[in-house]
C-alpha positions in Angstrom: -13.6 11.2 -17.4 -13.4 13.9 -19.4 -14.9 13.1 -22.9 -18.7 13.0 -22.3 -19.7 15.9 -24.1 -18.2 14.7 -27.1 -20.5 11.9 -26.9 -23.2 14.2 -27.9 -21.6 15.3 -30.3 -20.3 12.4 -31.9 -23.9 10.6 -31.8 -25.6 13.9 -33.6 -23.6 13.5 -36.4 -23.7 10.0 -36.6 -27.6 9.4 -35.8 -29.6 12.8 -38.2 -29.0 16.4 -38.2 -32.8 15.7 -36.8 -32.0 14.7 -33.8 -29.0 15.5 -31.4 -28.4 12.2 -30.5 -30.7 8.9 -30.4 -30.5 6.8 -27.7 -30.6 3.0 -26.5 -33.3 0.4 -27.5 -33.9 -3.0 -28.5 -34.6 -6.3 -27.0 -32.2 -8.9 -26.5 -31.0 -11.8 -24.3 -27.4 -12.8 -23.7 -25.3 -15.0 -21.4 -24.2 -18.5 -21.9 -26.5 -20.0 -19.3 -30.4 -20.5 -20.7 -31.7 -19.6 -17.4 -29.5 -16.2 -17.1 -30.2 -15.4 -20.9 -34.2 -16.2 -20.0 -33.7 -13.5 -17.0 -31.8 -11.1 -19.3 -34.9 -11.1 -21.6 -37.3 -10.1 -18.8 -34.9 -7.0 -17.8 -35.1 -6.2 -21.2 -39.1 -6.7 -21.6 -39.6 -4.4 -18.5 -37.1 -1.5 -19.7 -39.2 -1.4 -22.8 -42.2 -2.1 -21.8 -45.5 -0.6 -20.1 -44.3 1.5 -17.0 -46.2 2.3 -14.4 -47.0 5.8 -14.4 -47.5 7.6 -17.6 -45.6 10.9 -17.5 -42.6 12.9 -16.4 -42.4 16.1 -14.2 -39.3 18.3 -13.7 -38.0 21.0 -11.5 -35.3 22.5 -13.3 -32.2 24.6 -11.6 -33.2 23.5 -8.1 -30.5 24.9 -5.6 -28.7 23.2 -3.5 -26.5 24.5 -0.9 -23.3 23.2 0.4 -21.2 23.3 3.9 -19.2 26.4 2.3 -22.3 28.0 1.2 -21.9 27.5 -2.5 -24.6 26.6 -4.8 -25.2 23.7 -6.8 -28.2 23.5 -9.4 -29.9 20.7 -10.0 -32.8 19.5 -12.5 -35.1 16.8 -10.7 -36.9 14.3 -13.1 -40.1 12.6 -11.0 -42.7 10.6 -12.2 -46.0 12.1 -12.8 -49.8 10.6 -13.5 -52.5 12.9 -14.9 -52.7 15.3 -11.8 -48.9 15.8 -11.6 -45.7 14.2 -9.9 -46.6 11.9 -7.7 -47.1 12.2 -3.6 -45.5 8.8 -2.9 -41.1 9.1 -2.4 -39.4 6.6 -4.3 -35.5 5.6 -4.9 -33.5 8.5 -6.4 -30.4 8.1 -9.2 -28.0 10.6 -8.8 -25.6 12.0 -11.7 -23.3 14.8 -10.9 -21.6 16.1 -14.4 -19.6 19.1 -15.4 -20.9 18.7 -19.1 -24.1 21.0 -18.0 -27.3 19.6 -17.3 -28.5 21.4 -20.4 -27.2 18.7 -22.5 -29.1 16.4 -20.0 -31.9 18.2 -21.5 -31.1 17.9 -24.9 -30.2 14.6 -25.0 -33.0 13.6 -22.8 -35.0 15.7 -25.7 -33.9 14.1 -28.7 -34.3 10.3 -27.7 -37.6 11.2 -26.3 -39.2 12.3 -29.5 -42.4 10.4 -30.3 -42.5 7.9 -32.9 -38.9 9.6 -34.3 -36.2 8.6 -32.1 -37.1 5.0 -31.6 -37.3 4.6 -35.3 -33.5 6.6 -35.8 -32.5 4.2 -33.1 -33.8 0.9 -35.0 -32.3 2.0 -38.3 -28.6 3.1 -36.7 -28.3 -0.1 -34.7 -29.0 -2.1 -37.5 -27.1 -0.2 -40.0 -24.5 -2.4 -41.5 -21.6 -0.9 -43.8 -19.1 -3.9 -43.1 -17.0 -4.4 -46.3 -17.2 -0.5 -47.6 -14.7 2.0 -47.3 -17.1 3.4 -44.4 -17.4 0.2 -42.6 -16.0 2.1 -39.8 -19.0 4.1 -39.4 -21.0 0.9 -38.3 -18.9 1.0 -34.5 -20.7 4.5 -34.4 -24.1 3.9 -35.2 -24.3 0.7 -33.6 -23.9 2.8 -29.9 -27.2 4.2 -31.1 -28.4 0.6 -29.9 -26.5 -0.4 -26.8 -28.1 2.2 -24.0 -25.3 4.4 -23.7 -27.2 7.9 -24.1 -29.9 6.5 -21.4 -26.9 6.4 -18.7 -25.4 9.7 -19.8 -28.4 11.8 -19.6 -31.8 10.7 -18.6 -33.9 7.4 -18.7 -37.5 8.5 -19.0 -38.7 4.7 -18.5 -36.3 4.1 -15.3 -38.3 7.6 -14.1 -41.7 6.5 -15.4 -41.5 3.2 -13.8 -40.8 5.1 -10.5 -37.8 6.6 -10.1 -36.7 10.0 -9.5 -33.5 11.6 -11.6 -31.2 14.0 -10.5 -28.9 15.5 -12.9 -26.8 18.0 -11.0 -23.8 20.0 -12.4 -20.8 19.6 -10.3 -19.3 22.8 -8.6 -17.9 25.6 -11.1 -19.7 24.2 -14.1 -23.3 24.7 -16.0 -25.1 26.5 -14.2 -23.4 25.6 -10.7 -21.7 28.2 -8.8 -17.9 28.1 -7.0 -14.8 27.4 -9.6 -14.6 23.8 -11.0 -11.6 21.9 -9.8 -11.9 18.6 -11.5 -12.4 15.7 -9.0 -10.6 17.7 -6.2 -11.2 17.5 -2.7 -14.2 20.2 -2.4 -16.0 18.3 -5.3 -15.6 14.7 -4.0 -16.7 16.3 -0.5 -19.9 18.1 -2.4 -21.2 15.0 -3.8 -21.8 12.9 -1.0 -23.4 16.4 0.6 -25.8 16.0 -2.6 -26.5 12.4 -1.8 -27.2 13.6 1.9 -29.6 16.2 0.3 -31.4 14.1 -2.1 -32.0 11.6 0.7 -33.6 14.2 2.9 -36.3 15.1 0.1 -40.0 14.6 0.4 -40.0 12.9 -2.8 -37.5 10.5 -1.7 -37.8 7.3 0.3 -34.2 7.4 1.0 -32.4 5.2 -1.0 -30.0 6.4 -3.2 -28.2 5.1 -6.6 -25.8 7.0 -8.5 -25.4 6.7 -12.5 -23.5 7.8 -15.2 -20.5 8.1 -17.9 -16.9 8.7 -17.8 -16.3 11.7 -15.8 -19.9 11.0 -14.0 -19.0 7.4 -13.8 -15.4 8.5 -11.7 -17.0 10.8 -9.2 -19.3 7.3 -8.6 -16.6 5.6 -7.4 -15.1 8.5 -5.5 -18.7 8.9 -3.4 -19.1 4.9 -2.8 -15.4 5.1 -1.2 -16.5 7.7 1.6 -19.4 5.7 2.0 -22.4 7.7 2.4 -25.4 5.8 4.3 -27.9 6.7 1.7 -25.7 5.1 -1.3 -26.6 2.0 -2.0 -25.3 1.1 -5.5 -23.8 2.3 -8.3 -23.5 2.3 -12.1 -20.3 3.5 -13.0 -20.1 3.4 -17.3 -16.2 3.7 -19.1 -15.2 5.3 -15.1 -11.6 5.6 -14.7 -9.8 5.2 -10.9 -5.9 5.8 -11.2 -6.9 9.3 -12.9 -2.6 10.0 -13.8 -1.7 5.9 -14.8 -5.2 5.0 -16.0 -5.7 7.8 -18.9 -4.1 11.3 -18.1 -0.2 10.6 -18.1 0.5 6.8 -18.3 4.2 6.4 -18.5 4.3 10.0 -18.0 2.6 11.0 -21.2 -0.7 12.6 -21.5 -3.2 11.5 -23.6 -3.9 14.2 -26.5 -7.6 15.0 -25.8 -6.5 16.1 -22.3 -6.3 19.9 -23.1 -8.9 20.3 -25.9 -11.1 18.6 -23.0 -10.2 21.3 -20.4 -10.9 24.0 -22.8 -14.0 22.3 -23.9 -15.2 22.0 -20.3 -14.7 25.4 -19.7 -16.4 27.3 -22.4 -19.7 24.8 -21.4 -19.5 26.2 -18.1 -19.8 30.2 -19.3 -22.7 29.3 -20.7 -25.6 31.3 -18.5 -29.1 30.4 -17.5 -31.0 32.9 -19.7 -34.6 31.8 -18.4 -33.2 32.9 -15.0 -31.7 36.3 -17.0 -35.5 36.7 -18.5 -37.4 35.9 -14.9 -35.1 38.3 -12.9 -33.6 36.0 -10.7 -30.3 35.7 -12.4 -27.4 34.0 -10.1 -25.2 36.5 -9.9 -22.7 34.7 -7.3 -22.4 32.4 -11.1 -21.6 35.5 -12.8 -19.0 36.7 -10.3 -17.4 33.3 -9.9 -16.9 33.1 -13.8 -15.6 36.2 -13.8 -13.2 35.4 -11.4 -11.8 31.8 -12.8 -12.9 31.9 -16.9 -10.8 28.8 -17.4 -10.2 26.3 -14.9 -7.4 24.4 -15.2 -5.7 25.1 -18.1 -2.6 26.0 -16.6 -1.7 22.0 -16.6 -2.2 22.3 -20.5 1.4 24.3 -20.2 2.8 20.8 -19.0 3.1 20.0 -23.0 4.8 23.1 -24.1 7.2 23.8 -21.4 10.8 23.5 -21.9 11.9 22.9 -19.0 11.0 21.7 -15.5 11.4 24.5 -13.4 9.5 26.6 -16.2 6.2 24.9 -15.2 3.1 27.1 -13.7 1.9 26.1 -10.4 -0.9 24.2 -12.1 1.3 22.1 -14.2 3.4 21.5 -11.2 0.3 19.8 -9.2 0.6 17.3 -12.7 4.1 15.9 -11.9 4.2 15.9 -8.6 2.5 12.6 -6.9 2.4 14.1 -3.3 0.6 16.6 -4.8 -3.3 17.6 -3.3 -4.6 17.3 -6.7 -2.9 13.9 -7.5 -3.8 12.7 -4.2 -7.4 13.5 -4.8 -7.1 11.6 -8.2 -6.4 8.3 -6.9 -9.3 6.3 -6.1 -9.8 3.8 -3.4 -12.1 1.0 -4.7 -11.0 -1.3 -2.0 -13.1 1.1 0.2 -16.3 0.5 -1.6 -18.9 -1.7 0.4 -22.2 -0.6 -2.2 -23.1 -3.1 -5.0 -20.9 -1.9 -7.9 -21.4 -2.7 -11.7 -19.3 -1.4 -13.9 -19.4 -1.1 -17.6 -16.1 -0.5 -20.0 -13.9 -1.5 -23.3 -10.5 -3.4 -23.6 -9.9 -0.3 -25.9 -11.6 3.0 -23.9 -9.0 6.0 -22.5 -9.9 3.6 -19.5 -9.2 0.6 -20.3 -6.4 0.3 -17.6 -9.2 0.5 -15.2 -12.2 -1.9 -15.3 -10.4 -4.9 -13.4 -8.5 -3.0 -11.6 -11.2 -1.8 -10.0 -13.3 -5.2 -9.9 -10.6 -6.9 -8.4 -10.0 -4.1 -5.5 -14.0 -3.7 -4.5 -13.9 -6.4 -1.0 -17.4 -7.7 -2.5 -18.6 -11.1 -3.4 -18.9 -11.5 -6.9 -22.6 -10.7 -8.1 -22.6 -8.0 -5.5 -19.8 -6.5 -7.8 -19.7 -7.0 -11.7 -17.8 -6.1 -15.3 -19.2 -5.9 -18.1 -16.2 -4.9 -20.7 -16.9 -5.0 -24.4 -14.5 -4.4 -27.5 -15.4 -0.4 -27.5 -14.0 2.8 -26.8 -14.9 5.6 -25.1 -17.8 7.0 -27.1 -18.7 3.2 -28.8 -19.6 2.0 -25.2 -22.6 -0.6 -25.7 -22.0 -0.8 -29.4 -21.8 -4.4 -28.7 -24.4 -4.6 -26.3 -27.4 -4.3 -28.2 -29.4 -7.5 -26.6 -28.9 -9.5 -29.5 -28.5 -13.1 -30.2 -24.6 -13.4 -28.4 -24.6 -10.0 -27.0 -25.3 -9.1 -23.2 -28.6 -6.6 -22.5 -28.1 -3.0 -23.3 -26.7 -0.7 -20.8 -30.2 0.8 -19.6 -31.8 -2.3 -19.3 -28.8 -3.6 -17.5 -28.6 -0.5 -15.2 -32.6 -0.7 -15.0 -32.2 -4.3 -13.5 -29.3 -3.2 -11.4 -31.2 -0.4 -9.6 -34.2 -2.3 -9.2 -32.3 -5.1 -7.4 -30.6 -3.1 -5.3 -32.8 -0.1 -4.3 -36.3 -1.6 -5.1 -35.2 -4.7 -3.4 -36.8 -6.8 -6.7 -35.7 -10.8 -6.9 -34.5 -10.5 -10.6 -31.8 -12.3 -10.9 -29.0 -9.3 -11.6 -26.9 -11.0 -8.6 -26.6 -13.9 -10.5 -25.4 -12.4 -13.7 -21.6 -12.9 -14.8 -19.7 -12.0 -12.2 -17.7 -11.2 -15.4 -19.0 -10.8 -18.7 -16.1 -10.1 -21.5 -15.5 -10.1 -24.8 -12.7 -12.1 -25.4 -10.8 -10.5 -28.1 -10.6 -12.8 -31.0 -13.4 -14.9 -29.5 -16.7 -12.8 -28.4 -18.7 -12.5 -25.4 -18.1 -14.4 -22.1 -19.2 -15.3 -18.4 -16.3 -15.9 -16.7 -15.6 -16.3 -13.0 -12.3 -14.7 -12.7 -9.8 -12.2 -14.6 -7.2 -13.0 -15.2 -8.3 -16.7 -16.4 -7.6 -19.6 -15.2 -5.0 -22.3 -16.6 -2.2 -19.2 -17.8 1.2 -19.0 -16.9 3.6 -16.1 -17.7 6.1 -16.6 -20.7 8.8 -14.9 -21.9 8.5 -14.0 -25.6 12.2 -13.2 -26.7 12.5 -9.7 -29.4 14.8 -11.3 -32.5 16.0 -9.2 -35.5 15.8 -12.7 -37.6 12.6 -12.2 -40.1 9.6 -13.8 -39.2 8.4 -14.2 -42.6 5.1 -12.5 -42.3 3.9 -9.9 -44.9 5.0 -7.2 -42.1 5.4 -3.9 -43.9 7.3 -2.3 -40.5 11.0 -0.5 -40.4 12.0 -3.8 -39.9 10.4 -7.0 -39.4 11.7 -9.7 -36.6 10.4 -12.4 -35.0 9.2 -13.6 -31.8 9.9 -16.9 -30.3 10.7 -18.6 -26.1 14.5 -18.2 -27.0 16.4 -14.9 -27.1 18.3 -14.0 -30.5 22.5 -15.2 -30.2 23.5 -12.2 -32.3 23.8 -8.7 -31.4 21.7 -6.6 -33.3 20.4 -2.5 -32.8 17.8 -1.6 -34.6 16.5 2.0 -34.9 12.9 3.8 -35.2 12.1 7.5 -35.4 8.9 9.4 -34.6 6.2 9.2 -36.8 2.4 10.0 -37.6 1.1 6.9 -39.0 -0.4 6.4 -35.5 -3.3 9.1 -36.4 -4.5 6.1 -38.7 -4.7 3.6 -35.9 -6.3 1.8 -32.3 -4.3 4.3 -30.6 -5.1 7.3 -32.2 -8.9 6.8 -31.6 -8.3 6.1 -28.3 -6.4 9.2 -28.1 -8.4 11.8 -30.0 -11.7 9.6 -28.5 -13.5 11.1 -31.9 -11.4 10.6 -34.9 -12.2 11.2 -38.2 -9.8 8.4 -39.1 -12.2 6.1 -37.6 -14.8 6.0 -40.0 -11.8 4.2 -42.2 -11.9 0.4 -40.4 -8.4 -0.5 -41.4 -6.9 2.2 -39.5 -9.3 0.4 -36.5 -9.3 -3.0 -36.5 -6.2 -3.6 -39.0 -2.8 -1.4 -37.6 -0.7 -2.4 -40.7 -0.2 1.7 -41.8 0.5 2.1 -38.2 3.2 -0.3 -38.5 5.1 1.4 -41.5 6.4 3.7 -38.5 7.5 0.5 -36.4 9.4 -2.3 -35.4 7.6 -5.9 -35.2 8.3 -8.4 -33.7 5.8 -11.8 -35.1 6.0 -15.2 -33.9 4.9 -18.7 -35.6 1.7 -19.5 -36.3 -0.3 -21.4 -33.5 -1.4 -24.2 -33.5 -4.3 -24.7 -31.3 -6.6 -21.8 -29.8 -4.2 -19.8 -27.3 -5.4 -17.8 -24.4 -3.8 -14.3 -23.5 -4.9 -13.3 -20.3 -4.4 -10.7 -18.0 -2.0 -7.4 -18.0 1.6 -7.8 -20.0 4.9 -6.1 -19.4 8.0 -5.3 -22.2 11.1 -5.4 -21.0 13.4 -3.3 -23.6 16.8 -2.6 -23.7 17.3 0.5 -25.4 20.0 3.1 -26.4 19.3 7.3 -26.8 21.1 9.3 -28.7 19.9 12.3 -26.4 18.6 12.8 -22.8 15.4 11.6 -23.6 13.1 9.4 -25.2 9.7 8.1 -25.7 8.9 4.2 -26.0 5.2 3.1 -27.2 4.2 -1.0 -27.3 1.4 -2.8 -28.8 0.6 -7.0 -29.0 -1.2 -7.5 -31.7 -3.1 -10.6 -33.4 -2.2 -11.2 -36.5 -4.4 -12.8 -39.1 -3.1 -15.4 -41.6 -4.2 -12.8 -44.1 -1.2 -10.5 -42.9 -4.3 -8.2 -40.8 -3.0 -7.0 -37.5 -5.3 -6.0 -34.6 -4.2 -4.9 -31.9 -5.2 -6.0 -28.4 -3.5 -4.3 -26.0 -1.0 -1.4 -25.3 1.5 0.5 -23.4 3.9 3.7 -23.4 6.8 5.1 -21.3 8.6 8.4 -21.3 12.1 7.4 -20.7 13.2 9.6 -17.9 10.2 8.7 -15.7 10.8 5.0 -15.7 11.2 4.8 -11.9 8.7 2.4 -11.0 6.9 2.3 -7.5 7.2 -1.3 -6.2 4.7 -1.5 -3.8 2.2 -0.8 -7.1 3.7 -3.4 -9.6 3.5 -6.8 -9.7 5.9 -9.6 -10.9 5.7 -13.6 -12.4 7.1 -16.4 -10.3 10.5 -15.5 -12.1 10.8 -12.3 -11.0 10.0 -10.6 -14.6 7.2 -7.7 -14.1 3.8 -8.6 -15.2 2.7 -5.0 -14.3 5.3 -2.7 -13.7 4.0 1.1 -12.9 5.9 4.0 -13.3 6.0 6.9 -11.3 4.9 10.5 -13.0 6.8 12.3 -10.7 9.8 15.6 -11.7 12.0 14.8 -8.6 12.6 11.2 -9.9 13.0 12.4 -13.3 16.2 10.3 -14.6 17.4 11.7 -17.7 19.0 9.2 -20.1 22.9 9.2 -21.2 23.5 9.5 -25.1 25.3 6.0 -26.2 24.5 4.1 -22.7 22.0 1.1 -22.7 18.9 1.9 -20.8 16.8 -0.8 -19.5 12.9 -0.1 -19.6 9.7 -2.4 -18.1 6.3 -0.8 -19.9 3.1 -1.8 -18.9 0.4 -2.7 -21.1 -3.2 -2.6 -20.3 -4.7 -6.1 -18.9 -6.3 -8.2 -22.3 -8.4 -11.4 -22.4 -8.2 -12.5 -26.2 -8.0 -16.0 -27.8 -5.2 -16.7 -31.4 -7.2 -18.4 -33.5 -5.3 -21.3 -34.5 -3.2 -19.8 -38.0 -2.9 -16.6 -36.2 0.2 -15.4 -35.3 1.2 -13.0 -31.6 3.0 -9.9 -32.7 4.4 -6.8 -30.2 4.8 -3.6 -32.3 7.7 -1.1 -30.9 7.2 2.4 -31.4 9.2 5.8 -31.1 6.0 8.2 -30.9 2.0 7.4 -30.3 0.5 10.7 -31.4 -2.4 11.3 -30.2 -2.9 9.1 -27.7 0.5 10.1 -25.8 2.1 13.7 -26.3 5.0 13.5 -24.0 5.5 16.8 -21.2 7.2 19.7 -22.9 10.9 18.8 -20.8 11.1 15.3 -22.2 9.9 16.8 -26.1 13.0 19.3 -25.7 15.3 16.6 -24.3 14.5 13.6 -26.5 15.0 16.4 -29.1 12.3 13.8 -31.4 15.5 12.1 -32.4 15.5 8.4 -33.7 16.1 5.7 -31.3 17.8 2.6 -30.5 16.7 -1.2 -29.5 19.5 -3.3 -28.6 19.0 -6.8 -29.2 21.7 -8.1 -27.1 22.2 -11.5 -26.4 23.5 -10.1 -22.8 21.0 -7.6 -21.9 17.5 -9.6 -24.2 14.6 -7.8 -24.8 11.4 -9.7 -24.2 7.4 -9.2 -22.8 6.2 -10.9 -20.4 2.9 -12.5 -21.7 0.4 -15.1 -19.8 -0.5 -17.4 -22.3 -2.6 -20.5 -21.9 -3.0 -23.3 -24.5 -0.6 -25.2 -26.5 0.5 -22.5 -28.9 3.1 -25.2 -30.3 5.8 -22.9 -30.2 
C-alpha cells in the first residue's frame, strides 16, 4: 500500500546515520518437518552464497512507452561478468512503485556497501534490548535481518545469480510521466503493458516474476488477475486486496496515515531527474504534467474535515461511493489469479485483513499458493523471519527460492513448503494445512457488567462468560487518546514513536484506562482461537452518530494484555453487504462487512438502542493455560481510525452507551477450539 517509503526511513534511523537502511541476511532453517527445514537451509546457502556472475550493470531512466503514449522510466539491473552485462536473456522481476526508483537506488546503495552493511545488518538483527525501557526498539532492528529491504528495492544476489531487475515508477510518480492515480484503471492497465515490454526485451528470455512491498505488493495482485502470458509468479510482501475494508476505511473510518501518505507520495514525485537537467535531455512532458496535477489525490484528504456530506469535493466523493470507478478499481480479484502466488504479511500490518483472504480466494492447489504471516507490522515485516532456529527463511531467500522454482524451473522444494506457515499468537511459528484450523467451532462469549476479578485498570471492568448477564446494565465510554500508546496506534501511524516503549506494543493496559473490558476465567488447558471474529453490540447514542472500536485480547496471569485482533465501525455506515459476510451454523456473523457507502448512510437516534455486528481481523493464537480471553470496547481508536468529517460533526465526540440487556445481549462471536473449561 501506501507506507513504503517510510520504510526507508524508519530503517535509517534504526540501522546508522551511516547507512540509509541495511538490509536482509543471515542463515537459517525453519519448518517443523526435518526434510523441509534441510531444504530451507539450502535456499538460504544459495541466497548467500557464491553467485554466478560477479557484477551488476544498470541502465537507469530507460523509457517506456504506453498505449496512450505516456512515458514510464524504468532502471534495469542485469547481470554483468568482466566485459559487461551479459549476452544471454534470462528471467526478469518486475516492481512497479510510486516511491521513486531513486530510493531503489539508495536502498540498493546502502545494503550494498562492502564489508559495512553486512556487518550493520549482523549487529541489528542480533541486537537485543528485551527488558529495557527501549525493548521496543528490538521489533525495529530485528527487520534489519528478515530480507525485507531486498524485496523493496533491489537484490543484487537474485541479479548476480542471473536475474534481471526492473524497478519502474508507476505513471505520475518519480520520474514517470502522466498524473498518478493510485491503483486506478490506467495504472493497473500500464503494468501488464510493462510486463508485455519487459518480455519483448533482448535481455529477456521471456518469463516474467513480479516483486515487491505494500503498495508494489498490491499492484502484484492487480496484474496476476488480468493475467498476462508472460507472468508467471509473484511475490506479493504486506499487499493489501479490499483497498476500502482491508486498510483505507474499514467500518467507514480511515486509517490516520492515509493523508500524510498522499502528501508524502506527492512531494517524492516533484522530485526531477537532474542528471537528465545537466545532459540536456530533460523530460519536459514530466515537467508539464507536474505542473498540471502538483498533488494527486489529496482532495479525498477533505473526507476527514468535511462537515457535511454534500460538502465533499468530487475526489472525496469517489471515497464513499462503492459504485464509484476508483472504488471499483480498488477491489481486487484474487480468485482470478492462475500464477504461483506467495504472499508474505502480519496478524498486526494495515493489512492484516488481507493475507487469507486472499490465500483462500487464489483457485490454486496449495504449494502453488502460500502464506507466510508473522507477528509484524507493516514496516517490522520479516522481523521474525530471520532463518533462525524456529523461524522460517528470510524474505529474500524465500522469494530467491520462489522465483527460481517458478521461472528457472529449479526442483527445490519451494512447492512443498507450508502451504501455510503462521505464527500462532501466543504459540510461535507453524505449518499448517488450512486457516481457519481445524477442530473450532463458533461460541458465543456473552458481555457482563459483573467484575471479572482481573487487575483490569478499564472505565469499568466486566466479565466474559457462555451465559449472558440477567440484569440490565448501561455502561458508558468517551473518546480518548490513550490509543496513541497502543497495537492500534502503530498500526495506524505504521511509524510511531510510541513504539520504541514495548508496553504500549505488546501490553495494551494504558490503552485500556480509555475502555470497557470484558475478561473471562482463566483456562484451563491450551485454547485455540481461530479464524475472523464478529461483536455483536447493543448500543445507545446520545447524538446522530458514533464510532465503536473492538479488540480480543490475551491476557496474562500477570494482569499483561496483548492484543490479538481488532475491529472498528462508524455507526451510521453499519449497513452490511450480505453477499460479502459470512455467518456460524446459528446464524450469528462470523464476518460481517460493512458498506462504506453515503447513500446508505443511517444516522443514529439519540436514546434508541442501536444494534451493531463489527468485524475483527481473522487471528490464529493459542491461551496458554492461566491466561485469560478478554474483548476491549472502545469509543475512539486514534490513529488507526479517524472517522469522515460528517460522522465527527454528528457523533459530536460525545460519550456513549453499551446496553447490557438481558433482552437485546451483547456478545462476539469467537471460534474457539480446546477445552477452555469454561
Amino acid at each position: 500500500m501506501m507506507f513504503d517509503a517510510r520504510i526507508a526511513r524508519g530503517m535509517v534511523r534504526v540501522l546508522a546515520p551511516a547507512v540509509l537502511i541495511a538490509a536482509a541476511l543471515l542463515p537459517g532453517p525453519v519448518s517443523a518437518e526435518p526434510a523441509m527445514a534441510d531444504a530451507a537451509a539450502g535456499w538460504t546457502a544459495i541466497e548467500d552464497g557464491p553467485q554466478r556472475y560477479p557484477g551488476v550493470h544498470i541502465d537507469w531512466d530507460v523509457p517506456i512507452a504506453m498505449s496512450d503514449g505516456t512515458v514510464l522510466k524504468a532502471n534495469i539491473y542485469r547481470p554483468a561478468d568482466a566485459s559487461g552485462p551479459i549476452g544471454t536473456p534470462t528471467p526478469v522481476v518486475l516492481n512497479l512503485t510510486p516511491y521513486t526508483k531513486l530510493g531503489s537506488m539508495l536502498l540498493d546503495s546502502a545494503v550494498s556497501i562492502p564489508g559495512l552493511s553486512d556487518v550493520l545488518v549482523r549487529f541489528f538483527r542480533d541486537l537485543d534490548l528485551t527488558g529495557t525501557p527501549l525493548q521496543g526498539i528490538t521489533d525495529l532492528t530485528r527487520v534489519a535481518g528478515g530480507g525485507l529491504a531486498r524485496s523493496f528495492g533491489v537484490d543484487r544476489d537474485l541479479i548476480r545469480s542471473g536475474y534481471t531487475q526492473v524497478v519502474v515508477d508507476v505513471r505520475g510518480t518519480g520520474f514517470s510521466q502522466g498524473d498518478w492515480v493510485p491503483w486506478g484503471p490506467r495504472e493497473q492497465q500500464d503494468t501488464p503493458e510493462v510486463i508485455d515490454w519487459v518480455a519483448h526485451q533482448p535481455w529477456s528470455n521471456g518469463r516474467v516474476g513480479m516483486n515487491g512491498v505494500s503498495y508494489s505488493g498490491i499492484n502484484q495482485l492487480q496484474a496476476a488477475a488480468q493475467r498476462p502470458p508472460a507472468l508467471q509468479a509473484i511475490f506479493p510482501v504486506v499487499p493489501g486486496n479490499d483497498m476500502i475494508h482491508d486498510a483505507y476505511a474499514p467500518g467507514g473510518a480511515p486509517i490516520g496515515i492515509f493523508a500524510p501518505y498522499l502528501l508524502m507520495v506527492n512531494a517524492a514525485k516533484l522530485m526531477p531527474d537532474l542528471m537528465s537537467l545537466l545532459q540536456g535531455r530533460f523530460d519536459t512532458t514530466w515537467l508539464a504534467d507536474r505542473v498540471a496535477d502538483p498533488m494527486s489525490y489529496l482532495g479525498v484528504g477533505q473526507a476527514l474535515i468535511a462537515p457535511t456530506v454534500d460538502a465533499l469535493t468530487p475526489q472525496a466523493r469517489e471515497l464513499i461511493d462503492p459504485d464509484s470507478v476508483l472504488r471499483r478499481a480498488w477491489l481486487g480479484h484474487p480468485e482470478r489469479i492462475t500464477v504461483p502466488t506467495m504472499v508474505v504479511g502480519g496478524w498486526h500490518d494495515a493489512f492484516a485483513n488481507a493475507g487469507p483472504r486472499i490465500y483462500d480466494a487464489i483457485p490454486l492447489p496449495p504449494g502453488r499458493k502460500q502464506l507466510v504471516y508473522g507477528d509484524g507490522m507493516h514496516v517490522t515485516a520479516g522481523f521474525d523471519m530471520r532463518g533462525k532456529p524456529g523461524e522460517p527463511p528470510r524474505i529474500d531467500v524465500l522469494q530467491r527460492a520462489w522465483f527460481d522454482h517458478w521461472l528457472k524451473d529449479i526442483d527445490n522444494g519451494i512447492d512443498r513448503y507450508g502451504p501455510l506457515t503462521m505464527w500462532q499468537q501466543g504459540g510461535g511459528w507453524q505449518t499448517l494445512d488450512q486457516f481457519p484450523r481445524a477442530g473450532t467451532d463458533y461460541r458465543r462469549m456473552y458481555l457482563s457488567a459483573a467484575a471479572s476479578g482481573t487487575t483490569a485498570t478499564s472505565v469499568h471492568d466486566g466479565s466474559l462468560g457462555l451465559a449472558s448477564d440477567p440484569r440490565g446494565t448501561r455502561l458508558t465510554v468517551a473518546p480518548g487518546l490513550m490509543s496513541l500508546c497502543s497495537r492500534d496506534g502503530e498500526q495506524g501511524a505504521i511509524v510511531d514513536p510510541f513504539e520504541i516503549f514495548a508496553d504500549c506494543v505488546t501490553d495494551d493496559r494504558i490503552h485500556e484506562r480509555d475502555g470497557l473490558t470484558f475478561t473471562s476465567a482463566p483456562v484451563a488447558a491450551p485454547t485455540t482461537i481461530s479464524g475472523p471474529i464478529a461483536a455483536h453490540l447493543n448500543t445507545v447514542h446520545d447524538t446522530a452518530d458514533g464510532f465503536w472500536a473492538v479488540t480480543v485480547n490475551d491476557v496474562a496471569p500477570d494482569g499483561r494484555s496483548t492484543v490479538l485482533s481488532t475491529g472498528q465501525l462508524t455507526a451510521s455506515l453499519r449497513a452490511l453487504d450480505e453477499r460479502r459476510s459470512a455467518r456460524s451454523a446459528n446464524g450469528d456473523y462470523t464476518d460481517p462487512y460493512p458498506v462504506l457507502s453515503a447513500a446508505l448512510r443511517m444516522p443514529t437516534v439519540p436514546g434508541e438502542p442501536t444494534t451493531l455486528d463489527i468485524g475483527l481481523i481473522p487471528i490464529d493464537a493459542v491461551l496458554q493455560p492461566g491466561h485469560r480471553l478478554r474483548v476491549d470496547v472502545y469509543a475512539s481508536d486514534f490513529p488507526k481510525a479517524i472517522p469522515l468529517g460528517p460522522a465527527t460533526v454528528d457523533s459530536r465526540l460525545a460519550p456513549q452507551h453499551l446496553d447490557l440487556d438481558p433482552a437485546r445481549p451483547s456478545w462476539v462471536n469467537v471460534p474457539i477450539g480446546g477445552e477452555p473449561g469454561w
